[in-house]
PAFI-720911 format. One line per field, with one value per atom (N, C-alpha, C): atom name; z, y, x; residue in three letters. Coordinates in nm, 2 decimals. Layout:
// residues N
atom <- CA,...
z <- Z,...
y <- Y,...
x <- X,...
rest <- ALA,...
END
This chain:
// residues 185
atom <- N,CA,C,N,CA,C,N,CA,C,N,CA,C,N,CA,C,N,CA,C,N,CA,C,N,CA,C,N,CA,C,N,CA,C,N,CA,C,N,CA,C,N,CA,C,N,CA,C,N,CA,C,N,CA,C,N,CA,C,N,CA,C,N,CA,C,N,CA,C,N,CA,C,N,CA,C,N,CA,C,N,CA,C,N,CA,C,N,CA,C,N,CA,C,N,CA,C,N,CA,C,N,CA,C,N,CA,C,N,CA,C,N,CA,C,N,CA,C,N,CA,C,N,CA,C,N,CA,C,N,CA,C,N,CA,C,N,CA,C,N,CA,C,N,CA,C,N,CA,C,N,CA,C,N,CA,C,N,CA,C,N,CA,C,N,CA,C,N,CA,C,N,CA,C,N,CA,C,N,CA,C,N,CA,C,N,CA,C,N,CA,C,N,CA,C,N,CA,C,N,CA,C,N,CA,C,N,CA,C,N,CA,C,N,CA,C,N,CA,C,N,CA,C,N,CA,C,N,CA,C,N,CA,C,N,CA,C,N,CA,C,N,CA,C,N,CA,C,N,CA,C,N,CA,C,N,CA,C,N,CA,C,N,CA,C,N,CA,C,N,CA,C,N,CA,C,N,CA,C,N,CA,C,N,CA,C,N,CA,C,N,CA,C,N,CA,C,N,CA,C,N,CA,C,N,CA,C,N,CA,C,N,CA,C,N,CA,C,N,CA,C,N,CA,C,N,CA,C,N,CA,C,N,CA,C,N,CA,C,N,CA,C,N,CA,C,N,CA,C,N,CA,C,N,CA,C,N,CA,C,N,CA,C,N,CA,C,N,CA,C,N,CA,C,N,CA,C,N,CA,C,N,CA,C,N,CA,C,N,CA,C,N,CA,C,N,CA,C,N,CA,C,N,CA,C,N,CA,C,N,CA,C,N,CA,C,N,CA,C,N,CA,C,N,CA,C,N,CA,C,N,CA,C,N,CA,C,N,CA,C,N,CA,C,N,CA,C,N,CA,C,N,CA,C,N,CA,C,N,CA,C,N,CA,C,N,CA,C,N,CA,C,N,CA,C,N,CA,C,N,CA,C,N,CA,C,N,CA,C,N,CA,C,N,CA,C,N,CA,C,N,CA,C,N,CA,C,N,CA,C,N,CA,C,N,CA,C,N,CA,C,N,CA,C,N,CA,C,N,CA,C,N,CA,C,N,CA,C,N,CA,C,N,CA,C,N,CA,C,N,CA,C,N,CA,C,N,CA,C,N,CA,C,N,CA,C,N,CA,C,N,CA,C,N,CA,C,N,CA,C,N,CA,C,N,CA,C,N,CA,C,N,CA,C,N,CA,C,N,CA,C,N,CA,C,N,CA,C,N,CA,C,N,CA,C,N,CA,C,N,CA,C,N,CA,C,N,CA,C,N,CA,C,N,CA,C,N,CA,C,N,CA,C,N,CA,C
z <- 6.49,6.53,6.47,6.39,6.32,6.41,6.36,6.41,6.41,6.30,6.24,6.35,6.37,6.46,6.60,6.67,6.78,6.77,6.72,6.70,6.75,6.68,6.67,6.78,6.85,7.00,7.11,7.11,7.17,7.16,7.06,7.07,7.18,7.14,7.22,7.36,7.40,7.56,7.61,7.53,7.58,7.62,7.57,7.59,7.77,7.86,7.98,8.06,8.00,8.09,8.06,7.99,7.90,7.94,7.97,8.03,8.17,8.24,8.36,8.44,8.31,8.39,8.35,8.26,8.25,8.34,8.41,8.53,8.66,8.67,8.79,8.79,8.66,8.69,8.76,8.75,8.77,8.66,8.68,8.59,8.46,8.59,8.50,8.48,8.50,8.46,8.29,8.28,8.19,8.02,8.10,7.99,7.95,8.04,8.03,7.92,8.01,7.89,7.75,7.75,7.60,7.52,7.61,7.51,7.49,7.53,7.53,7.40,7.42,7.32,7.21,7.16,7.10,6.99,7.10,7.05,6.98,7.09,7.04,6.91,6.87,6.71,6.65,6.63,6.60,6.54,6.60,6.57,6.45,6.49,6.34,6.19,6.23,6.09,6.10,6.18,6.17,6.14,6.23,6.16,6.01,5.94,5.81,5.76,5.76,5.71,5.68,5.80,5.83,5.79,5.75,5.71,5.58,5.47,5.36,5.31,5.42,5.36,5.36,5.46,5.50,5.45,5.34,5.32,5.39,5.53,5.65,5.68,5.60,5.57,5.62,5.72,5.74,5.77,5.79,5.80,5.96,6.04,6.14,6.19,6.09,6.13,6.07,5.92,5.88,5.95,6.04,6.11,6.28,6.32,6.47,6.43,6.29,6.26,6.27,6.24,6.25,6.40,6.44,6.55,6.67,6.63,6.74,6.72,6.60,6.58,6.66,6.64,6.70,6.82,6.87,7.07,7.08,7.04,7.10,7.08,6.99,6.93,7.05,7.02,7.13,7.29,7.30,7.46,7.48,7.41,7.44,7.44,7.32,7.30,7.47,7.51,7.61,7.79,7.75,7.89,7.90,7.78,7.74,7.76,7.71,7.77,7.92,7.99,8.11,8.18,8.14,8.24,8.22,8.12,8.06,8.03,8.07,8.06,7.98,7.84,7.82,7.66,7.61,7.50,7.37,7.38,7.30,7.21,7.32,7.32,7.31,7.34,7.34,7.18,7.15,7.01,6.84,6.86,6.80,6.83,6.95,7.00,6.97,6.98,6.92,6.81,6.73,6.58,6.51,6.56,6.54,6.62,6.71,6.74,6.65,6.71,6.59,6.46,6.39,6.26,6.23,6.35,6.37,6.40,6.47,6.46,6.36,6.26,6.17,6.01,6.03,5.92,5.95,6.09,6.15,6.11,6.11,6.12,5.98,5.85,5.76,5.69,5.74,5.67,5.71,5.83,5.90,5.83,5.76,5.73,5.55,5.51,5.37,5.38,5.49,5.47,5.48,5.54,5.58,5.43,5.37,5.25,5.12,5.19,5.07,4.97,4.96,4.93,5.03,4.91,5.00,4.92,5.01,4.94,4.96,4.86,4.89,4.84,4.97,4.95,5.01,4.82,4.88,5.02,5.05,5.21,5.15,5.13,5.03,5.11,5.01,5.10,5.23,5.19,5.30,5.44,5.46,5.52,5.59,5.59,5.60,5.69,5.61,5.70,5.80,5.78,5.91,6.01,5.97,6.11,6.13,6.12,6.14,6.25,6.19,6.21,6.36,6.35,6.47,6.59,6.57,6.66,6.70,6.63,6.70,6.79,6.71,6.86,6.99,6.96,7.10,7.15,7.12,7.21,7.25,7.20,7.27,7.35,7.37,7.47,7.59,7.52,7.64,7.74,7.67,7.72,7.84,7.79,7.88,8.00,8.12,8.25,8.16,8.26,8.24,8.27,8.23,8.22,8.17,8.12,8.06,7.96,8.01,7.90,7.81,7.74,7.63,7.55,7.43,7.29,7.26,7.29,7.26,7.28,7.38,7.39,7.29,7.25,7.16,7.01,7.03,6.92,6.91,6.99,6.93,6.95,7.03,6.99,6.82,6.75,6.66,6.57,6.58,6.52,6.53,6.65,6.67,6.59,6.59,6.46,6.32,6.30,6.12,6.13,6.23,6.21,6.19,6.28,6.26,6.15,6.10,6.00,5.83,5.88,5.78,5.80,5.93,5.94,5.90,5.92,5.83,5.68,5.65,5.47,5.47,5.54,5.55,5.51,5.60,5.64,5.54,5.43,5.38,5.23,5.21,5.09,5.12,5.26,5.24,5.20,5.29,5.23,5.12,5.04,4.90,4.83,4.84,4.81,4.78,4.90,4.95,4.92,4.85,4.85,4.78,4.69,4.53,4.65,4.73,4.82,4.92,4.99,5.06,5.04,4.90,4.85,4.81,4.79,4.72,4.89,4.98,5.11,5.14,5.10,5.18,5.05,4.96,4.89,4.95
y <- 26.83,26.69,26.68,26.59,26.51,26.41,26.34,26.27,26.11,26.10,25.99,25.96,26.13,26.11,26.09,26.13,26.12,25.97,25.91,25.79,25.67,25.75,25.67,25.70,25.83,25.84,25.79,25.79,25.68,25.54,25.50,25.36,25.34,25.40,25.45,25.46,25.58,25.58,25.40,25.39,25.25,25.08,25.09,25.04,25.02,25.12,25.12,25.10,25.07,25.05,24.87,24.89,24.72,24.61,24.68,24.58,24.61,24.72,24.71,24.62,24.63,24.56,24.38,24.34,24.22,24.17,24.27,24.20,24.16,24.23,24.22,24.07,24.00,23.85,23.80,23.92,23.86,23.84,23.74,23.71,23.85,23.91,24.06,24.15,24.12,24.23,24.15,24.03,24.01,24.03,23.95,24.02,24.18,24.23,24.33,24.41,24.41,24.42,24.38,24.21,24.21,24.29,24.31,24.42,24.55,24.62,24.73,24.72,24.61,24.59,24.57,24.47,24.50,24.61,24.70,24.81,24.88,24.87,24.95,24.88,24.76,24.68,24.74,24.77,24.80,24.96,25.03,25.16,25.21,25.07,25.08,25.05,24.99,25.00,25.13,25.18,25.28,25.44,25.45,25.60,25.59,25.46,25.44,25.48,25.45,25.42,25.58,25.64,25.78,25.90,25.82,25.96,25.94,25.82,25.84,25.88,25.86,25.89,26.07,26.08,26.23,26.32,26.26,26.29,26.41,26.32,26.38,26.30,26.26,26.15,26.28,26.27,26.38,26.29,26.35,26.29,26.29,26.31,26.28,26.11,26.14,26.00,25.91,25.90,25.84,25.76,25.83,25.80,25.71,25.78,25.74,25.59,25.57,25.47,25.32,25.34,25.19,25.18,25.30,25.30,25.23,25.29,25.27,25.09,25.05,24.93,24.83,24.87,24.79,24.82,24.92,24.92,24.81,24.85,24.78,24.62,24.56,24.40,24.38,24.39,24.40,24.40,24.53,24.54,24.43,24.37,24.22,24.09,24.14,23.97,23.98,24.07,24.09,24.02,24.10,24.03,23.91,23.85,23.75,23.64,23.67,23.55,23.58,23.69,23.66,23.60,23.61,23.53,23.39,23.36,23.23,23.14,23.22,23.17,23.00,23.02,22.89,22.90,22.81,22.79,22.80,22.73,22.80,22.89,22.99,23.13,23.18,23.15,23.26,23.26,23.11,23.14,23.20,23.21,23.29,23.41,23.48,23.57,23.62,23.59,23.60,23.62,23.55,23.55,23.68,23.74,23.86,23.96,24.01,24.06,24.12,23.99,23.99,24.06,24.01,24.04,24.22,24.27,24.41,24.48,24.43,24.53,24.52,24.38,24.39,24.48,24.46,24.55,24.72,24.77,24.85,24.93,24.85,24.87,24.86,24.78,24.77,24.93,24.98,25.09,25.22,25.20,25.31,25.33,25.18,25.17,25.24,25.22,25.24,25.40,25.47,25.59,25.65,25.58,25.67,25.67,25.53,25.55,25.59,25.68,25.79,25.68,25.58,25.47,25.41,25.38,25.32,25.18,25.11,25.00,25.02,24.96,25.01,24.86,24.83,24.65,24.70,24.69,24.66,24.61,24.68,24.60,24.47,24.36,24.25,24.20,24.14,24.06,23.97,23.91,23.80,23.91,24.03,24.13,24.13,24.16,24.19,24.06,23.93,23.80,23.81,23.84,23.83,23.89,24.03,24.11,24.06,24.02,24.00,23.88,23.82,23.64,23.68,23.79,23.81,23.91,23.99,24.06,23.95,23.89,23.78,23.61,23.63,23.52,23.62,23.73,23.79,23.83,23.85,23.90,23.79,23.69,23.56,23.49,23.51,23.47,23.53,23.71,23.81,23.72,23.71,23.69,23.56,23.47,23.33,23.33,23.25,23.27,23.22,23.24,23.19,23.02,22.97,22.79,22.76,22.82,22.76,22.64,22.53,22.43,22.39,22.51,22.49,22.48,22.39,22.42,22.58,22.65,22.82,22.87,22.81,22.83,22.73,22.66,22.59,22.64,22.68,22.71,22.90,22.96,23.08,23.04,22.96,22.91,22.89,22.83,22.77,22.96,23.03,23.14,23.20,23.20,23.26,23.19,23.08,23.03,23.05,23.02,23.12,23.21,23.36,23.49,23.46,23.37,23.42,23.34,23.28,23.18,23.27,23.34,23.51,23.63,23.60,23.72,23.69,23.56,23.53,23.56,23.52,23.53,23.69,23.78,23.91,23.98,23.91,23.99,23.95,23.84,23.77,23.88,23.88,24.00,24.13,24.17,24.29,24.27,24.18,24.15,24.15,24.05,24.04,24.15,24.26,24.39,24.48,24.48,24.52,24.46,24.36,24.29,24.34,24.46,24.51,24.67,24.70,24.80,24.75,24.59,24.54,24.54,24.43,24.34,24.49,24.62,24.71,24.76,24.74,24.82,24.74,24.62,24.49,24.50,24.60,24.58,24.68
x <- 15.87,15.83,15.69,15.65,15.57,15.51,15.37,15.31,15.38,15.44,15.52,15.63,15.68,15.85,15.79,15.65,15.64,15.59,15.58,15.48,15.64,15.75,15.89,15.95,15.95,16.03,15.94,15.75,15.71,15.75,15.82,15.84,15.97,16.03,16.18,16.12,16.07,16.00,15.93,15.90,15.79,15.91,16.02,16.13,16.18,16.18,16.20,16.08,16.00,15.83,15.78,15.80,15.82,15.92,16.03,16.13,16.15,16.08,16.05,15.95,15.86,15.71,15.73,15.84,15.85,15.95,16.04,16.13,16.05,15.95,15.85,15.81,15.81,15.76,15.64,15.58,15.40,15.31,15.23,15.10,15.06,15.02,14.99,15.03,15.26,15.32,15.37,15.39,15.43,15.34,15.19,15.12,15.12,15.12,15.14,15.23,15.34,15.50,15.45,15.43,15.41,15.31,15.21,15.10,15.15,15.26,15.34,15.43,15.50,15.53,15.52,15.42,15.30,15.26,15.24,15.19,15.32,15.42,15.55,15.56,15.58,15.62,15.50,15.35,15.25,15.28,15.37,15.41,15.50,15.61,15.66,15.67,15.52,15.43,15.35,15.32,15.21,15.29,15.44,15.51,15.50,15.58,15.61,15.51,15.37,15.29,15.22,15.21,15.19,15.24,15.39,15.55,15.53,15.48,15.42,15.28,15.19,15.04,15.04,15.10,15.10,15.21,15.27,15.40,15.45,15.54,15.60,15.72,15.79,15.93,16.01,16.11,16.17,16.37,16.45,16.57,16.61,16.44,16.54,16.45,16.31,16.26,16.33,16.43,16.46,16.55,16.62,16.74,16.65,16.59,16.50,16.43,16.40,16.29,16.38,16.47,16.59,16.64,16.68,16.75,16.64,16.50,16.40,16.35,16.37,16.36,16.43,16.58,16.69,16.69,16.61,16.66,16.55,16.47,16.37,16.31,16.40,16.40,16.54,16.64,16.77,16.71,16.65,16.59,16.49,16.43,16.31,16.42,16.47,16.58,16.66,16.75,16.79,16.78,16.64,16.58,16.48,16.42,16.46,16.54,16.66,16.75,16.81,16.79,16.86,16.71,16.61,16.52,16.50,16.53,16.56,16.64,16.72,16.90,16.88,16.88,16.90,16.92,17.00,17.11,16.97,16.84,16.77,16.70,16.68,16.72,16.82,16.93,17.01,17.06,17.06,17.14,17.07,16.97,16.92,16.88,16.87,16.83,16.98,17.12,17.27,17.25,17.26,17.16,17.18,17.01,16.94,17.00,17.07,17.14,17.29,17.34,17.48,17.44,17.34,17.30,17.33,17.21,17.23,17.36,17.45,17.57,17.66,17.66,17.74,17.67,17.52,17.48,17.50,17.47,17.51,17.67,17.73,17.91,17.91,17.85,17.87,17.83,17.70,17.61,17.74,17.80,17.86,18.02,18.11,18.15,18.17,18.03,18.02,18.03,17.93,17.96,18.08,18.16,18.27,18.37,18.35,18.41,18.34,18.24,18.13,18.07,18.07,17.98,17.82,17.75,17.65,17.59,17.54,17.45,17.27,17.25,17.11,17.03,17.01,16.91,16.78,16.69,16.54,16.46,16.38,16.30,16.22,16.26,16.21,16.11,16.01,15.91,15.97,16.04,16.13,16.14,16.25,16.26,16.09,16.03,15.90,15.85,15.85,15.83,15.92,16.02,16.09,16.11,16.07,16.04,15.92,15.78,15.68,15.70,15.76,15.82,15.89,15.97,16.02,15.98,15.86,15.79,15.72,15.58,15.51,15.62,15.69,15.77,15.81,15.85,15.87,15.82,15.70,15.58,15.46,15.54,15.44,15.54,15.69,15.81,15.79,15.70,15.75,15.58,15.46,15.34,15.33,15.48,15.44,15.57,15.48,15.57,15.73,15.86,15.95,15.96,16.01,15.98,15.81,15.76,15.67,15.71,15.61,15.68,15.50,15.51,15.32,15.38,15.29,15.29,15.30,15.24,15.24,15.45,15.48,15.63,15.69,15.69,15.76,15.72,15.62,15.57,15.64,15.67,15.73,15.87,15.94,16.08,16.08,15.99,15.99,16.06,15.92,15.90,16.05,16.08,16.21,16.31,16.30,16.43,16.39,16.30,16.24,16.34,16.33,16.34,16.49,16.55,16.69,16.75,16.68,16.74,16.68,16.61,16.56,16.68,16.67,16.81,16.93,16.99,17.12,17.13,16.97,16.95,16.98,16.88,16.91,17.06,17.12,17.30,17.35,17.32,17.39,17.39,17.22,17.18,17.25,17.26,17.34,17.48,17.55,17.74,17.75,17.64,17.65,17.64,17.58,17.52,17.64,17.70,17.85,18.00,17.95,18.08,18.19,18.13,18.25,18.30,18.21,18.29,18.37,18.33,18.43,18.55,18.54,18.67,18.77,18.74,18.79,18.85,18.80,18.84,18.95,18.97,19.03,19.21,19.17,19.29,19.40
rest <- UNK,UNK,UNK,UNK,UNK,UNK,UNK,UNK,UNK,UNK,UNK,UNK,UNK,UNK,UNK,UNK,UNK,UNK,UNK,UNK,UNK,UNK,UNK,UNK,UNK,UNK,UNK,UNK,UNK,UNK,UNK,UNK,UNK,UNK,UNK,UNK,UNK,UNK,UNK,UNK,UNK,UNK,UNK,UNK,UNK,UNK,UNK,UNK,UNK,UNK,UNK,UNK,UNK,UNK,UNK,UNK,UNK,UNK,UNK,UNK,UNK,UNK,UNK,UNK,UNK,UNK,UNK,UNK,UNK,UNK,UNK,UNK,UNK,UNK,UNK,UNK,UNK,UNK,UNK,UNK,UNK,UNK,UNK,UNK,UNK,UNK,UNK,UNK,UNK,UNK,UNK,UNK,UNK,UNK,UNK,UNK,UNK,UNK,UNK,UNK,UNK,UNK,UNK,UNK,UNK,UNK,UNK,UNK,UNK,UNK,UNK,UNK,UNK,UNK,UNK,UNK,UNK,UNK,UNK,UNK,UNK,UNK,UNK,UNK,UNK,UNK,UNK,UNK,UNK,UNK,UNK,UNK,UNK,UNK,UNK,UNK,UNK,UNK,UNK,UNK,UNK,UNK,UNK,UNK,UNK,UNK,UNK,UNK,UNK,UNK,UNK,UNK,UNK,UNK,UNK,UNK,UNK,UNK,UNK,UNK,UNK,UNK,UNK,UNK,UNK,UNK,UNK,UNK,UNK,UNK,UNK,UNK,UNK,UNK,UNK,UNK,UNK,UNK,UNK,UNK,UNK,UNK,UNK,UNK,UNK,UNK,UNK,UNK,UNK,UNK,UNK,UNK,UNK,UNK,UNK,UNK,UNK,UNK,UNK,UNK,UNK,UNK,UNK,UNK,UNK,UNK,UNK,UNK,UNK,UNK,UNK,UNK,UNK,UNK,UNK,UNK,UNK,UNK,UNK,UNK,UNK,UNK,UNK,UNK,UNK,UNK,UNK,UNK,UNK,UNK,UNK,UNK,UNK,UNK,UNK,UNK,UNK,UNK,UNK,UNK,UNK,UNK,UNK,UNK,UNK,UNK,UNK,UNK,UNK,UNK,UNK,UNK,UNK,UNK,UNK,UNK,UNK,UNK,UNK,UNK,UNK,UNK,UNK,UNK,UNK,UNK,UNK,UNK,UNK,UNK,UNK,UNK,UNK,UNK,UNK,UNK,UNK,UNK,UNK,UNK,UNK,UNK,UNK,UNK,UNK,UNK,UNK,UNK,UNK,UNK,UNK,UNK,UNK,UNK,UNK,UNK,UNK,UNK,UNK,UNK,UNK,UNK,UNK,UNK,UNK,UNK,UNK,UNK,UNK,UNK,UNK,UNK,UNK,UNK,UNK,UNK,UNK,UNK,UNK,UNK,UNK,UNK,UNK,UNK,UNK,UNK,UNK,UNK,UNK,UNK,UNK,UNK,UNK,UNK,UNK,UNK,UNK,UNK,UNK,UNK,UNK,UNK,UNK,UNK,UNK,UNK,UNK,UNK,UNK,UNK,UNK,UNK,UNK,UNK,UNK,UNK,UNK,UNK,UNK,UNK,UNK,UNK,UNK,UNK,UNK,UNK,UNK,UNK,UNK,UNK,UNK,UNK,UNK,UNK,UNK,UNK,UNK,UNK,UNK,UNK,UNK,UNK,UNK,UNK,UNK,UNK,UNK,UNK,UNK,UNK,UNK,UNK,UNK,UNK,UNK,UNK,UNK,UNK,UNK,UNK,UNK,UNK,UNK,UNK,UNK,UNK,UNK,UNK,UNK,UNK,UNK,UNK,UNK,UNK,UNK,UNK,UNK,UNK,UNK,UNK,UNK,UNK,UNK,UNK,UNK,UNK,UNK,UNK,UNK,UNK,UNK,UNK,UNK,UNK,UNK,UNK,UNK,UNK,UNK,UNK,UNK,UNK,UNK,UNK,UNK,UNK,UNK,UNK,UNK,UNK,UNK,UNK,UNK,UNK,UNK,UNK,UNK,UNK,UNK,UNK,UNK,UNK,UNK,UNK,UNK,UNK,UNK,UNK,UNK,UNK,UNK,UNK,UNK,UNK,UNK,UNK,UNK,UNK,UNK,UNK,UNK,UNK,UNK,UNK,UNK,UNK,UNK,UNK,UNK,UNK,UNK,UNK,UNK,UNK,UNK,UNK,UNK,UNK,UNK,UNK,UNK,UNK,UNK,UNK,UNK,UNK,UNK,UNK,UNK,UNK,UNK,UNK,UNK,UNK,UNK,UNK,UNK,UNK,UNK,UNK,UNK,UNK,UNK,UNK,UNK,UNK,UNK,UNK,UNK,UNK,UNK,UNK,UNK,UNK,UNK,UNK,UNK,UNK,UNK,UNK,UNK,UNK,UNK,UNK,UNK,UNK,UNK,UNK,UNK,UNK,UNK,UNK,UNK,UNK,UNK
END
């Protein structure tokens, strides 16, 4: 274990403290959560960042570094819409979600037929996770029914991200399409 890989199973641990302290629904559990979180999205720039400066890239961060991404965008989107229960959220927070298990199934799928695709982390990628950490950590910071500019304004953010994540899924299928159409014969 590496500074990088502990940096990525703290992100993992900070998941059940974060969506504990935001079900509590007080003033200063919510800020709270979000600044946890925060820090957790803050991490997965800083392993990467670390597992190359230090060259300490190892195959089990490689593997913990996505996985810890997706618990933990999933685990905020999640509780999220159950405290919000509302068709705004949910349908993009579906979106980004959905997005994940089909690239997921796609990556899982390629391996099994000893093929892989390999789509650059593109600038866009990059805006979009960014695009989609700061809307969720300013959804997780405001009471539920908040009706501010600041909530409308990370709704907004939140439809960028998913309307990035479609473009995302779309660059991978594409990517994939000559191992698909070949699976499908």
């Amino acid at each position: 274990m590496n500074l990088p890989n502990i940096l990525t199973a703290s992100r993992i641990l900070l998941i059940p403290i974060f969506v504990g302290l935001y079900m509590v629904q007080q003033d200063w559990s919510i800020v709270l959560a979000s600044v946890l979180f925060t820090l957790a999205a803050a991490t997965d720039w800083l392993d990467g960042y670390l597992a190359r400066k230090l060259e300490q890239t190892t195959p089990l961060g490689a593997f913990l570094d996505p996985v810890a991404d997706k618990l933990i965008v999933v685990s905020a989107l999640i509780v999220l819409v159950a405290y919000h229960s509302n068709a705004w959220l949910t349908l993009p927070a579906l979106v980004i979600i959905g997005r994940e298990i089909v690239i997921s199934a796609l990556r899982e799928w390629m391996a099994e037929m000893n093929d892989s695709v390999t789509v650059a982390v593109s600038y866009l990628g990059k805006v979009k996770t960014t695009l989609q950490m700061i809307a969720t950590v300013l959804l997780l910071a405001q009471p539920v029914g908040a009706a501010t500019l600041l909530m409308q304004a990370s709704y907004v953010l939140l439809y960028l991200a998913a309307a990035m994540t479609l473009w995302s899924m779309w660059q991978y299928l594409n990517a994939a399409w000559a191992s698909l159409s070949r699976g499908m014969r």
